[in-house]
N, C-alpha and C positions, 0 to 999 in steps of 0.2 A: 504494500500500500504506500502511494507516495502521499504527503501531508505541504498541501502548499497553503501558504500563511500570506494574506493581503495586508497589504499596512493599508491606514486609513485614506491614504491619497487614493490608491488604486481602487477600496471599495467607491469613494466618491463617486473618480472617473467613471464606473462602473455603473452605478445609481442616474447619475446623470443621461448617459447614454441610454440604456433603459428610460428615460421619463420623453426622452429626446423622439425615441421609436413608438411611443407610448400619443394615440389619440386621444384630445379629451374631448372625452362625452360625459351622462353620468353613468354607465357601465364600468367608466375605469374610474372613473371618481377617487373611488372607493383603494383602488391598485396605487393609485398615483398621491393620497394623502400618508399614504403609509410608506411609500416610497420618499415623499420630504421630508417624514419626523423620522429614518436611515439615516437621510442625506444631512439632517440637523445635527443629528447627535454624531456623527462622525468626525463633522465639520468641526464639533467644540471640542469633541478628542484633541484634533490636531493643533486645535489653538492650547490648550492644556499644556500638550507635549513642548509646543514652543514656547512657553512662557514660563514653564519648569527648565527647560535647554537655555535660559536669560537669553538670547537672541542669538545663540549657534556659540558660545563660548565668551570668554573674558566679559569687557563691560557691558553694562548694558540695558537693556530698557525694561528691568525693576525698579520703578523710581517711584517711593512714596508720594501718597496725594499730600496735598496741604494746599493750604489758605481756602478760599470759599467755595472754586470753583476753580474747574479741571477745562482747559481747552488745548485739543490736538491739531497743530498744525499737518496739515496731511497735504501733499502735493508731488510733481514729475520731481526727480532731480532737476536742481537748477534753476530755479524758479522763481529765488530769493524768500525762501522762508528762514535763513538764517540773518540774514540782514534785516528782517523786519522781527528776529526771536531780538537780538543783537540792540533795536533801535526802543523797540518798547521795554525789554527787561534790565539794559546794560550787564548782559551775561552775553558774556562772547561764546559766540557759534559760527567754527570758521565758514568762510565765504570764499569761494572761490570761481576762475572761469573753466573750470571741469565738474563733467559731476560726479555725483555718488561723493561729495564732500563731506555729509554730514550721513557718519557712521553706525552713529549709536542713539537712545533717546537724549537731548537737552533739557534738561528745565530750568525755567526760569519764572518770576512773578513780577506779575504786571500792579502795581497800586492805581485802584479808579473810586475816588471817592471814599474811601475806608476801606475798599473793600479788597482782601489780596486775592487777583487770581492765576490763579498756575497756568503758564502755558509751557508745551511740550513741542521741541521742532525735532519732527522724526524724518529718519533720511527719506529719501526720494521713494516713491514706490514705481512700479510700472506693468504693462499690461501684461494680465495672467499672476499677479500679486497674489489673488485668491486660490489660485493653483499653486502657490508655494515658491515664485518666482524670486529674484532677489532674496529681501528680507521681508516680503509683501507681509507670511505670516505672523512675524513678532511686529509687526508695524502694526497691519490691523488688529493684534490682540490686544496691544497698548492702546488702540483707537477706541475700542470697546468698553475701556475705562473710565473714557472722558465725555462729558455731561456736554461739552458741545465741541463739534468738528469744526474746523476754518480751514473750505478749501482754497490754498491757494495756486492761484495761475499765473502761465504768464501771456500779456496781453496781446504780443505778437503770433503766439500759437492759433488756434484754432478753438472755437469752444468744443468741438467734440471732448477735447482731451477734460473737463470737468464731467461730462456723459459716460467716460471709459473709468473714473476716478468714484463716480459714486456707484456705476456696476461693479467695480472693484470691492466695494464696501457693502453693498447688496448681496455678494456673495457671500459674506459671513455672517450677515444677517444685521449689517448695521444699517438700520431703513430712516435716512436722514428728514427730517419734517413732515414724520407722519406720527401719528398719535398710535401706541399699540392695542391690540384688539382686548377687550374689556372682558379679559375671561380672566377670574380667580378658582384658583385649584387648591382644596385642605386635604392632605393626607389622615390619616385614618390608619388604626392596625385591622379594622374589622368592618364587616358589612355590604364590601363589595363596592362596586360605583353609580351613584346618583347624580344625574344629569337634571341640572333646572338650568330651565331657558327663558330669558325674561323677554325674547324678542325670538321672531321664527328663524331659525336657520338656513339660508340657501346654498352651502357650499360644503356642508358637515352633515352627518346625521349620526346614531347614538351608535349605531355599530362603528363607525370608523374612529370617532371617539375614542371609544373602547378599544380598540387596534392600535390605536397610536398611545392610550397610554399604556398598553401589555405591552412596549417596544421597551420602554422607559421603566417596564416593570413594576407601574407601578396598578396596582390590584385591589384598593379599597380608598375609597376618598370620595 
């Protein structure tokens, strides 16, 4: 018997592909909610794994929160998010005319009114970040942290590249100015699952529910 063992990227690729070949109707509805809450939980594996690896070895983007509020600079290489970490924190973040200059996370705090808030200039990302690209992984896992993103651009590029930055971040599931879906979930040791719905469902119903949360294991709440 051979025993072949998938790391989480390859089930990803995998799950993906599959939802790709995958019609939707409501016949697969049901095939293809259970195939995102796979494709979820694999996804935060892999952010896990990176953020335990500190950003692939030595320094790196463990960087306690502090002061009131957390904001990620996220953008291409090069782009000037060090010279504008540089201009508002006076914490130097080198700058330079190559990229992939800024290596590691930066923090720095901003004073506006009383109030301290953290900003972080994380290196450049770029396209396929969510596939594990560069250091796309531990960038967006630090991104995931902060209470608000600032993409920044640059103005002679093209706007696509802000469209390819927040499908970057969509991929992990950071869904930039939307409000998240108003479901609350209480664990339980006993009794099984009870489902109240205060508004009709069109996109879920109680079996799939119940599928996606046996993925997660979880069996009474």
């Amino acid at each position: 018997k051979i025993l072949i063992i998938m790391s989480a990227s390859q089930k990803i690729a995998e799950i993906e592909a599959e939802m790709a070949r995958t019609q939707k109707n409501k016949a697969t509805m049901h095939h293809l909610c259970l195939l995102k809450a796979k494709l979820a939980k694999y996804k935060r594996e892999l952010l896990d794994a990176a953020t335990i690896k500190g950003g692939g070895g030595g320094e790196g983007f463990d960087v306690s929160k502090t002061g009131d509020a957390r904001v990620g600079l996220i953008g291409f290489p090069s782009v000037g998010k060090s010279t504008l970490m540089t201009t508002m924190t006076g914490v130097y973040s080198e700058a330079a005319d190559y990229e992939f200059t800024t290596v590691t996370c930066i923090p720095g705090v901003y004073k506006y009114k009383g109030a301290k808030i953290q900003l972080l200039d994380l290196p450049g990302i770029i396209e396929g970040a969510k596939d594990g690209k560069g250091r796309g992984k531990q960038v967006i896992g630090v991104a995931r942290t902060c209470g608000l993103i600032l993409i920044v651009l640059d103005a002679s590029k093209p706007l696509t590249h802000k469209f390819i930055i927040e499908y970057e971040l969509e991929g992990f599931g950071i869904r930039l100015n939307k409000k998240p879906p108003a479901i609350r979930l209480h664990k339980r040791d006993k009794g099984g699952v009870q489902i109240t719905k205060m508004c009709p469902l069109t996109k879920l119903d109680d079996d799939t529910i119940k599928t996606i949360l046996k993925e997660y294991k979880i069996l009474s709440c």
